[in-house]
C-alpha positions as CSV (number, residue, x, y, z in Angstrom):
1,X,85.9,111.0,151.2
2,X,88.5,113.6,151.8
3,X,89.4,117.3,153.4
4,X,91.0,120.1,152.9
5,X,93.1,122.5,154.6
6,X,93.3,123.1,158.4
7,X,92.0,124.9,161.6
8,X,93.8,128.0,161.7
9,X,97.0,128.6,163.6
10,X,97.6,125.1,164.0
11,X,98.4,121.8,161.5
12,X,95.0,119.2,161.7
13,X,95.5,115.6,162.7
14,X,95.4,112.9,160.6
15,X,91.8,112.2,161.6
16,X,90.4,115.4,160.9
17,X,92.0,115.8,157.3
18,X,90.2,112.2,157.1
19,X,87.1,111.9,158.4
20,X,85.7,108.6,159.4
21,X,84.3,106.8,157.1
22,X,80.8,106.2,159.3
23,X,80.8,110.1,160.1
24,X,80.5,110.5,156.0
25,X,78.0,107.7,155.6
26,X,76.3,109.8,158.0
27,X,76.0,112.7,156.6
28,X,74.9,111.4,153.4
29,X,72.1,109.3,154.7
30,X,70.8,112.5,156.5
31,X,71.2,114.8,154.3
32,X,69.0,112.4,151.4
33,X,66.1,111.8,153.6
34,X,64.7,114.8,152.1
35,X,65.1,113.6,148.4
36,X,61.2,112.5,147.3
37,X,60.5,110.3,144.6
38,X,59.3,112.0,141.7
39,X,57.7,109.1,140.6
40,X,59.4,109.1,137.3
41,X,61.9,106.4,136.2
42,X,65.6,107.9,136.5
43,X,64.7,108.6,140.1
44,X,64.9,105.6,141.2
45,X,68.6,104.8,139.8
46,X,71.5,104.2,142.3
47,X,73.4,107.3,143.0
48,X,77.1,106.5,144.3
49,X,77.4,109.5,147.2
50,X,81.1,110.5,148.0
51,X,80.7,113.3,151.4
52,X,83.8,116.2,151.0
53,X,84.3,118.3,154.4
54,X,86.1,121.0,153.4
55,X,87.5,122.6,157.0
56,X,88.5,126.1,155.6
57,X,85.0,126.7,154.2
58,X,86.5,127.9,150.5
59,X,84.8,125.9,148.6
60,X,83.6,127.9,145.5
61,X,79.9,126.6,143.8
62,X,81.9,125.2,140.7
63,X,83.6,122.9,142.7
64,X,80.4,121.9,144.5
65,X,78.6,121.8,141.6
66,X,78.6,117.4,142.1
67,X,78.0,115.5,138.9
68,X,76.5,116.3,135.3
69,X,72.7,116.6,134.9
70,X,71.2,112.8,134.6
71,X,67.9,113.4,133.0
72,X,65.2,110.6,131.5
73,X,61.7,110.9,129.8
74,X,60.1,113.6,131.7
75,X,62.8,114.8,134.4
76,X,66.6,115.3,135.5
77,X,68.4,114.5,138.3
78,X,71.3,116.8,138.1
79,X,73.1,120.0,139.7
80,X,71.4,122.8,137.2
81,X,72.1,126.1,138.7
82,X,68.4,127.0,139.2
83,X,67.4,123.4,141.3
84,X,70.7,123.4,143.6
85,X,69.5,122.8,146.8
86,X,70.4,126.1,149.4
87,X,72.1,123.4,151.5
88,X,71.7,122.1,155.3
89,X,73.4,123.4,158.1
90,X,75.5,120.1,160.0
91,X,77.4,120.5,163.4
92,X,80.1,117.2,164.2
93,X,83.0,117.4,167.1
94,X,80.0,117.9,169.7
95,X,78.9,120.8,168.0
96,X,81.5,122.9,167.5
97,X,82.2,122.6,164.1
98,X,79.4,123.4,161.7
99,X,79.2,122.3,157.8
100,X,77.1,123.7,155.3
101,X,76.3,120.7,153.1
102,X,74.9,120.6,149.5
103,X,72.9,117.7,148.0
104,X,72.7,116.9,143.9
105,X,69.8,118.7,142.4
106,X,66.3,117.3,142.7
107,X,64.5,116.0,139.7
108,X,64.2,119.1,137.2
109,X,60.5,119.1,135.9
110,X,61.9,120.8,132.0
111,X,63.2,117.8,131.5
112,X,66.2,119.6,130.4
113,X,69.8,118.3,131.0
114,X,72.5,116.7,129.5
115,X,72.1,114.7,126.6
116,X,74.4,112.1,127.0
117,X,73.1,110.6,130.8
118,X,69.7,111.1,128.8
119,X,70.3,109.0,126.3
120,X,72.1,106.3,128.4
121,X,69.2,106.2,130.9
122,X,66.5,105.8,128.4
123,X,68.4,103.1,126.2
124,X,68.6,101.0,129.3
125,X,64.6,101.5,130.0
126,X,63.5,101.0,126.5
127,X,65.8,98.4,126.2
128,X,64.2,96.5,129.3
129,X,60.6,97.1,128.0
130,X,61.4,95.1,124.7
131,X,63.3,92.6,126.6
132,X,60.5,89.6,126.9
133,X,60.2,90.1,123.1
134,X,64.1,89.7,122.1
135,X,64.9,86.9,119.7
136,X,61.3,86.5,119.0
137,X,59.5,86.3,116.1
138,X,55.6,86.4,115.1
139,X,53.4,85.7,112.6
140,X,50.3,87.9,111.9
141,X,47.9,87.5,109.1
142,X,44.4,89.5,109.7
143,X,41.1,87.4,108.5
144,X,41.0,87.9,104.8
145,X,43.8,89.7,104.5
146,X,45.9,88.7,101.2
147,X,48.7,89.3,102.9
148,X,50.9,87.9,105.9
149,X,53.8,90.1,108.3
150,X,56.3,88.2,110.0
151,X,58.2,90.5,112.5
152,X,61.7,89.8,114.2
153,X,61.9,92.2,116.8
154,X,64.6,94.2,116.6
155,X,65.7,92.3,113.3
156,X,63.5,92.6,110.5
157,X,60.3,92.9,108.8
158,X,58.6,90.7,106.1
159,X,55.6,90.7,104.1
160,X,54.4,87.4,102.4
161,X,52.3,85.4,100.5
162,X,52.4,81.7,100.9
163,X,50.0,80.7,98.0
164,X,51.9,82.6,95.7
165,X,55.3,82.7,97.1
166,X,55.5,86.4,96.9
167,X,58.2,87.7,99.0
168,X,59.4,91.3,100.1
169,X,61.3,93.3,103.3
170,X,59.8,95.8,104.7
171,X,63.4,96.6,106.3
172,X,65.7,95.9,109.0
173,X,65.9,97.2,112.3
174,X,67.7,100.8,111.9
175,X,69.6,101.2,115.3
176,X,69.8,104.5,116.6
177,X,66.7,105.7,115.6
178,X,64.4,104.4,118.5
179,X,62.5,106.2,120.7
180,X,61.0,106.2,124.3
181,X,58.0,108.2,124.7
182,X,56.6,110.0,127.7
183,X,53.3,108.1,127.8
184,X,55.9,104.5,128.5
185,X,55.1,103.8,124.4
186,X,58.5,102.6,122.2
187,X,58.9,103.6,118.5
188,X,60.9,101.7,116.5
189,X,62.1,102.4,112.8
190,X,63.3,99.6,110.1
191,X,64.4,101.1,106.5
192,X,65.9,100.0,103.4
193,X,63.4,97.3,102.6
194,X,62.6,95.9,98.8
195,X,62.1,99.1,96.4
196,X,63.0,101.1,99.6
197,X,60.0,99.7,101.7
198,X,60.0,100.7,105.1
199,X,57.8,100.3,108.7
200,X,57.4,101.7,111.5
201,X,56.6,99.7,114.9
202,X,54.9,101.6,117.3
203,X,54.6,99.3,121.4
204,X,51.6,100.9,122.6
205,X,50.1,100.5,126.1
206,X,47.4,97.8,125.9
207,X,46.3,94.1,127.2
208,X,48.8,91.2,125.7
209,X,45.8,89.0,127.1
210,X,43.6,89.8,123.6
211,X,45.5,88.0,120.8
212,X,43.0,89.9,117.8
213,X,44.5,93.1,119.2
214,X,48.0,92.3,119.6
215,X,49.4,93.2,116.4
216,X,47.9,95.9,114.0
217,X,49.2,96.3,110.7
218,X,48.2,99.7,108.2
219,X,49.8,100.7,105.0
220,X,49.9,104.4,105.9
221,X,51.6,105.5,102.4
222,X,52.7,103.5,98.9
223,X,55.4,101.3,100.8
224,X,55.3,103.1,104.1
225,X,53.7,100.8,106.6
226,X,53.2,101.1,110.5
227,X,52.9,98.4,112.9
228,X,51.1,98.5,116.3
229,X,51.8,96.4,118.7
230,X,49.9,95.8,122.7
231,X,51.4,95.4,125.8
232,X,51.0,96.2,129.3
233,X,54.7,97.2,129.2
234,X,54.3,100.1,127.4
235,X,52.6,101.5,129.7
236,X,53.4,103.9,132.2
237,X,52.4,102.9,135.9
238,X,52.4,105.9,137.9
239,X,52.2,106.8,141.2
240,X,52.4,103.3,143.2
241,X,53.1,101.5,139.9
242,X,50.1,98.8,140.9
243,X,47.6,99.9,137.8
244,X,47.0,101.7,134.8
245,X,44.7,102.9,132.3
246,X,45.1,102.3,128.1
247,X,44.5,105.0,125.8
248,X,40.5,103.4,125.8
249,X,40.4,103.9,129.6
250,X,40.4,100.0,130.6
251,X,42.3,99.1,133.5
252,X,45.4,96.8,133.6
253,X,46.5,95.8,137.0
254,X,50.7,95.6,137.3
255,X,49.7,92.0,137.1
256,X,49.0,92.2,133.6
257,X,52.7,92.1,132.4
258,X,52.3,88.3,133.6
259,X,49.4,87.5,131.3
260,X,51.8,85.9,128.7
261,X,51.9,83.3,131.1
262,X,48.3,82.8,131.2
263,X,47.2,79.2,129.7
264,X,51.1,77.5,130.6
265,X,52.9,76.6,133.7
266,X,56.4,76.8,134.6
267,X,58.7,74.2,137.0
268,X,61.5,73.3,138.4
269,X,62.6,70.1,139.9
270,X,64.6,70.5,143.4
271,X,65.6,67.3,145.2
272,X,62.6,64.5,145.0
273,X,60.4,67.1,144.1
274,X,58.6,69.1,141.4
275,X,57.6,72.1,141.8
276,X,55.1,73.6,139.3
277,X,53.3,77.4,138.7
278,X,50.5,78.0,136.8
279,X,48.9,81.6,136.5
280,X,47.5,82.8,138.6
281,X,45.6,80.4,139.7
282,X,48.0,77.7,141.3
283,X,51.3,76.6,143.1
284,X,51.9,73.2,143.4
285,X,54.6,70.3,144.1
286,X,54.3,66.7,142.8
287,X,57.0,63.4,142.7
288,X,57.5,62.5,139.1
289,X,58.0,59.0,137.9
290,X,58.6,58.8,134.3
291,X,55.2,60.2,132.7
292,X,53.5,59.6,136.2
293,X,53.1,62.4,138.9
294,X,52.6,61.0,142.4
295,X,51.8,62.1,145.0
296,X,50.6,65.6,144.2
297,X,50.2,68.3,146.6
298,X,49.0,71.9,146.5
299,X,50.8,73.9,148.0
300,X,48.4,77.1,147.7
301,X,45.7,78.6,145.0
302,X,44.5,82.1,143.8
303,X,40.7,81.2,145.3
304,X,42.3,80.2,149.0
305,X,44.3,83.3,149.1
306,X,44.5,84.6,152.9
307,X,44.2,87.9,151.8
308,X,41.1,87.3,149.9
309,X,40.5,85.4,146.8
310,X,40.1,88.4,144.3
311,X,39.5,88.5,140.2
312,X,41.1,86.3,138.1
313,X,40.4,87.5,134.8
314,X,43.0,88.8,133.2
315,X,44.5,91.9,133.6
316,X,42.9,92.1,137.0
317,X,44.9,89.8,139.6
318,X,45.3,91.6,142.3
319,X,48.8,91.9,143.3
320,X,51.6,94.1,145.5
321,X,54.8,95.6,144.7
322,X,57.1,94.9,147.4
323,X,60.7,93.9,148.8
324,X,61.3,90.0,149.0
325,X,62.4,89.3,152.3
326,X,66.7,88.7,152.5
327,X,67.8,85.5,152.2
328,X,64.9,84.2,149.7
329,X,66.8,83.3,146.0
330,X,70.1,84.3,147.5
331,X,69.1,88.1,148.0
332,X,71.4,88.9,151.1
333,X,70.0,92.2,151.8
334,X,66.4,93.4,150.2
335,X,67.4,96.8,149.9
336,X,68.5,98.3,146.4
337,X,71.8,98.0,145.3
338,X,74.6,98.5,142.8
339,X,73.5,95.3,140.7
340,X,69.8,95.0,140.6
341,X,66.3,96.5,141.9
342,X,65.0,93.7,144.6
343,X,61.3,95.1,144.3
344,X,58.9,92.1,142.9
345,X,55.4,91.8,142.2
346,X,53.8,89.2,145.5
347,X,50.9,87.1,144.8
348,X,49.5,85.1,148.3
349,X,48.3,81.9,147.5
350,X,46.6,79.8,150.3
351,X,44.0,76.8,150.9
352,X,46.8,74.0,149.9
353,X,47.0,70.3,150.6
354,X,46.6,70.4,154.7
355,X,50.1,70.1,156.3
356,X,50.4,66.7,158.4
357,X,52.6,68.7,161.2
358,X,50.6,71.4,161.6
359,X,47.3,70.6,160.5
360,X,46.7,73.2,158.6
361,X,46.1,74.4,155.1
362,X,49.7,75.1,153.1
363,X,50.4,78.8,151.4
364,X,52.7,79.8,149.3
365,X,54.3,83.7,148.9
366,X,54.7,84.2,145.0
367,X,57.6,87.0,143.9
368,X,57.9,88.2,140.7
369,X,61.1,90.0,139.4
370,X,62.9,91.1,136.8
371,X,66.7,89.9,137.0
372,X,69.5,92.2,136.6
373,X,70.7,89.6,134.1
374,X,67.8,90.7,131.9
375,X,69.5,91.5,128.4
376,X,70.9,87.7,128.7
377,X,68.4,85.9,130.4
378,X,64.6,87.4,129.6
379,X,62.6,84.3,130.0
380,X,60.5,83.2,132.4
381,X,61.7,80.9,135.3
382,X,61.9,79.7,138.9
383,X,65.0,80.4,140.8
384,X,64.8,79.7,144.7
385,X,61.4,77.5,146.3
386,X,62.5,77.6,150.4
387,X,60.4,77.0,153.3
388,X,60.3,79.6,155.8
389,X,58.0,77.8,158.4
390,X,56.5,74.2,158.0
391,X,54.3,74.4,155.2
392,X,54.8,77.7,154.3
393,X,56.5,78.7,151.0
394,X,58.4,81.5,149.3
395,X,58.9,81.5,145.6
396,X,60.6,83.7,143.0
397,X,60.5,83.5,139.8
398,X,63.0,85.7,136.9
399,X,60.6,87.0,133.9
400,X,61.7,89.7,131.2
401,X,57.8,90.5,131.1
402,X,58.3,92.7,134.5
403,X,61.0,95.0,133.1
404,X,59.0,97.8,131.4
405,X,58.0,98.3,134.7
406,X,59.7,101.3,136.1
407,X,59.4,100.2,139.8
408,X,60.1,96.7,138.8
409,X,63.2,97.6,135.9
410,X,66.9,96.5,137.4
411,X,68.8,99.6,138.2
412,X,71.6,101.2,136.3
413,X,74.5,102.0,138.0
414,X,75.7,106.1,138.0
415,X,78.8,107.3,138.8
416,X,79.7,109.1,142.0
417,X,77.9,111.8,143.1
418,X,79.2,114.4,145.8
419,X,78.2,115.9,148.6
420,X,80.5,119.0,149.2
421,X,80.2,120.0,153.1
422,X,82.2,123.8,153.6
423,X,83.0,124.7,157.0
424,X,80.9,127.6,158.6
425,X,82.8,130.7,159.8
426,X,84.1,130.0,163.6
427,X,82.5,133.1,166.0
């Protein structure tokens, strides 16, 4: 932070042309207590907040005027001229200096703003909504159809016959032309296919859980085709982000973005043990010999939760969004920061193998998140098993499938934002 200028009559110290830098943090934490979440992506990205007491109180509104308008799908954050907040009266020294202190624009309802922080913001989200699918590539062939599609995401399209060897593109991935829509959908365009075929994929909000419905494939024109493809991370959880509707009005739960998992299991081996996941019904832990697994212990299922068993079909475990407790996979502090979002979805498993020191059932605290590592590492895995109490375990697990989430989506770093503070007149 910095100052400017002087009392009058007299040269300032050293220490009031630089105020402390706990006296800034200060002013910034009180004056953002008032900032709500507009429950819209971009308004949950971290803001680097620079405070500027200016002690002459000359401060014109261009120079206050903070940092460029940062708007997403649906809303800015920014300092339009119309959303500039009027400003909060703050007295330091004892109280007698007073600073009239303005805050960065709330979120701007148009959704107007400027274009570049638009498009940088919502590249990062659409980005992390495609990230489970990256490097993937899928088959689909409807029943009776002549015809098969394999899709590369991102890559390429292709349309084939095995039986008769028939062959053609229906394009390549054009970059630059991808869209995120309002509803949390993703449009992607591929052009310059064989005789200038060309598709469109459209990621619609839907179950992954229902294979048949997965992938749709329609020939909209003569060599114009469109693609639909489900997922529960094209949707757009509002509000608390812990559920959602489809465009047929069925209900996903925010633990449907796990239901790829559904039917496998994931492990890690730590020390003489095994740990191993299976969702959503089970943790457990086992010694492994060659091909043989003994002894096995639960360490917690779905149906012995302590906080009631719940559904298990899919797309209706019920789960929280929360903040893993510091400490747990090397997370130092649990609030956000510079280089990741630390909110994770919790499952509470209970009704394990019974503990022989306490004598009771074990449990196990399951937290999902989506690294900030995403765009390198999208798979699913464990990273940290630790034992808070005897018998008592806390989990997290790293899975691309959570980033579409935009309470769940790692944060992207802004630049600094200020806070300009202007001395009131002295009476």
């Amino acid at each position: 932070s910095r100052s400017q200028g002087g009392w009058p009559g007299r040269r300032p110290s050293p220490q009031a042309m630089r105020p402390p830098l706990r006296l800034a943090c200060a002013v910034a934490l009180a004056l953002l207590e008032h900032r709500a979440d507009a429950g819209h992506y971009a308004v949950s990205l971290y803001s680097n907040f620079v405070v500027n007491l200016d002690f002459q109180g000359t401060m014109s509104d261009t120079e206050s005027s903070g940092t460029a308008d940062v708007c997403g799908v649906g809303g800015c954050i920014g300092d339009q001229e119309d959303d500039r907040d009027e400003g909060q009266v703050m007295a330091f020294a004892g109280g007698q200096r007073k600073f009239r202190c303005r805050v960065p624009a709330r979120p701007n309802a148009t959704g107007s703003g400027g274009a570049k922080d638009s498009s940088k913001y919502e590249n990062h989200f659409r980005n992390a909504k495609l990230a489970h699918l990256k490097g993937r590539c899928m088959t689909h062939q409807a029943s009776e159809e002549y015809w098969s599609y394999e899709i590369c995401f991102g890559l390429k399209v292709t349309q084939l016959n095995t039986d008769s060897q028939a062959s053609f593109s229906l394009g390549e991935h054009a970059f630059g032309k991808d869209q995120l829509l309002a509803n949390g959908g993703v449009v992607e365009q591929y052009r310059g296919g064989t005789e200038n075929r060309s598709c469109e994929i459209r990621y619609v909000c839907g179950s992954s859980a229902t294979t048949a419905n997965f992938i749709r494939v329609e020939e909209e024109m003569p060599l114009r085709y469109r693609i639909t493809v489900r997922g529960p991370q094209f949707c757009s959880f509002r509000g608390d982000g812990l559920e959602t509707q489809d465009e047929e009005g069925n209900l996903l739960r925010a633990s449907s973005l796990l239901e790829d998992m559904r039917g496998s299991c994931i492990n890690m081996t730590q020390g003489w043990w095994t740990y191993e996941y299976c969702f959503p019904e089970m943790l457990r832990q086992y010694h492994l010999q060659g091909s043989t697994k003994d002894p096995i212990h639960t360490l917690g299922t779905l149906s012995g939760s302590p906080e009631g068993a719940g559904p298990s079909s899919p797309d209706e475990v019920i789960m929280s969004i929360m903040r893993p407790k510091a400490g747990l996979g090397g997370i130092k502090d649990p609030r956000p920061s510079r280089s990741g979002n630390t909110r994770a979805l919790r499952q509470s498993l209970g009704g394990g193998a019974v503990c022989d020191e306490t004598g009771q059932a074990r449990t196990a605290v399951m937290y999902f998140q989506c690294p900030s590592n995403w765009q390198q590492h999208p798979e699913t895995r464990f990273v940290s098993i630790t034992e808070g109490s005897l018998c008592e375990y806390q989990v997290l697990v790293h899975s691309g499938l959570l980033c579409g989430h935009r309470k769940l989506v790692p944060m992207l770093p802004r630049g600094k934002e200020v806070i300009q503070c202007a001395a009131e007149p002295e009476l």
